[in-house]
C-alpha positions, -999 to +999 in steps of 0.1 A: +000+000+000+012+033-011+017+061+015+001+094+003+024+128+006+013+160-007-009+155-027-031+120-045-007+121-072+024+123-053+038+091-027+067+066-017+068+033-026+075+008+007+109+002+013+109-036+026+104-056+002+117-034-033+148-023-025+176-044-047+207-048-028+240-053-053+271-062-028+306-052-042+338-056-035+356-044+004+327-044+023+308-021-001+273-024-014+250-002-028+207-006-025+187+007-054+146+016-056+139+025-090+108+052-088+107+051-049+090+085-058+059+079-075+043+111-089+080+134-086+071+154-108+054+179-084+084+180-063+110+182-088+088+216-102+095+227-063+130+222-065+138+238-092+116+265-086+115+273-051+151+264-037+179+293-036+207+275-060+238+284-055+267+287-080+306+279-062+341+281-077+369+258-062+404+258-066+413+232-088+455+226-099+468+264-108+437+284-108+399+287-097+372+271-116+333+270-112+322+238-099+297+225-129+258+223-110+243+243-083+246+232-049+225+236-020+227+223+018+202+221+048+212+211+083+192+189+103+175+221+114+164+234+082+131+230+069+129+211+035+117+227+006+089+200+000+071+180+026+081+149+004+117+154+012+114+155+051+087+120+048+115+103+027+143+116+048+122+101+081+113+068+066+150+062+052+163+065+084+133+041+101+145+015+074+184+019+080+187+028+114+187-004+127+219-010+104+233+021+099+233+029+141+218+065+137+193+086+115+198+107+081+198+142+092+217+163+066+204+169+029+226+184+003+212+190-032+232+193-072+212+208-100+228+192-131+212+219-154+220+202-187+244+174-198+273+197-194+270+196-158+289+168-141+305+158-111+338+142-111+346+109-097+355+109-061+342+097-023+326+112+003+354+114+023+358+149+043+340+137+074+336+104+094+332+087+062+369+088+058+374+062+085+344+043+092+314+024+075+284+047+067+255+052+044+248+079+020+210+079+002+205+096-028+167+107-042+171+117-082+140+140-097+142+149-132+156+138-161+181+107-158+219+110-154+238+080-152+256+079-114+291+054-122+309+036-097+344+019-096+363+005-070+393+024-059+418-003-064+407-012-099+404-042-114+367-043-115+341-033-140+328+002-139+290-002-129+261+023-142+230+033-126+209+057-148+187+080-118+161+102-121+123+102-121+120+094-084+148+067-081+166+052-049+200+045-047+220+042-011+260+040-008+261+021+023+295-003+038+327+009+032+315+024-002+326+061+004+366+044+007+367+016-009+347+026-041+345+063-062+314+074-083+305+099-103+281+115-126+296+120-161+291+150-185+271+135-216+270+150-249+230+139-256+203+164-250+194+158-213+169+183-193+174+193-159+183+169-127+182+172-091+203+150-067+191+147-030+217+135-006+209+126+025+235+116+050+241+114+085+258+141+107+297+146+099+293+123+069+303+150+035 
């Protein structure tokens, strides 16, 4: 039975049940709801509508470059800027908390805007992450982008997700160290996608 957010047209698929686990290699796996979000289209108008995007530059080698999507970050304070956000946020962590030891709190957001948007490959490696096990959920809306993963030592095949429309994918284990990802820029006419991360506190 669906539960109803919003709005009849908008609700999350049940987690028990759907969600695909594919193990990897070093104590990594990753879980994966295709259209968890049924309906996203509602929210995905909110997000790129109502939330205050945010263009950054880094410093990259010998100079500064811009980083290529918006960004935007809430606390565990902040208020989401769609209702369906804080219910998906709640129930990931009532699934996963009995495995992952605590509750998603954090939610940081990309805007890939078009197909020249990208992010490079990489882990999330700044915070706890760095050292220990963790989990990282990510909510796609829009048009699909394909998220890649390899493992850091090689030697294994480079594996692709295509997300958008509502889809689940969680980075949980040892994925953040032992395994990069990635969303590559594409050269085919893509529209607009938004990336919701949700993670626990001093995981980035």
């Amino acid at each position: 039975m669906l539960d109803l957010m919003a709005g009849p047209s908008t609700a999350l698929e049940p987690l028990p049940g759907r969600l695909v686990r594919h193990t990897l290699t070093a104590g990594a796996w990753v879980d994966v709801l295709p259209g968890w979000v049924r309906g996203s289209d509602p929210v995905f108008e909110t997000l790129l509508t109502e939330v205050d995007w945010r263009a950054e530059r880094r410093a990259m080698y010998d100079g500064v470059v811009d980083v290529p999507r918006l960004l935007r970050w809430y606390g565990g304070g902040d208020a989401l800027p769609h209702p369906v956000l804080t219910q998906a946020r709640d129930r990931l962590s009532a699934h996963y908390e009995p495995e992952l030891g605590e509750a998603f709190v954090t939610a940081g957001m990309c805007l890939y805007r078009d197909g020249s948007d990208s992010v490079a490959w990489h882990g999330d490696t700044l915070g706890r992450s760095a050292r220990e096990d963790t989990m990282v959920a990510i909510v796609s809306f829009g048009s699909p982008r394909n998220l890649m993963l390899r493992p850091r030592a090689g030697g294994a095949e480079t594996l692709r997700f295509p997300l958008g429309h509502g889809d689940l994918i969680v980075m949980g284990g040892s994925c953040q160290r032992t395994w990069e990802h990635a969303v590559p820029k594409t050269a085919k006419p893509v529209g607009p996608r938004v990336s919701v991360q949700f993670r626990p506190v001093n995981v980035a």
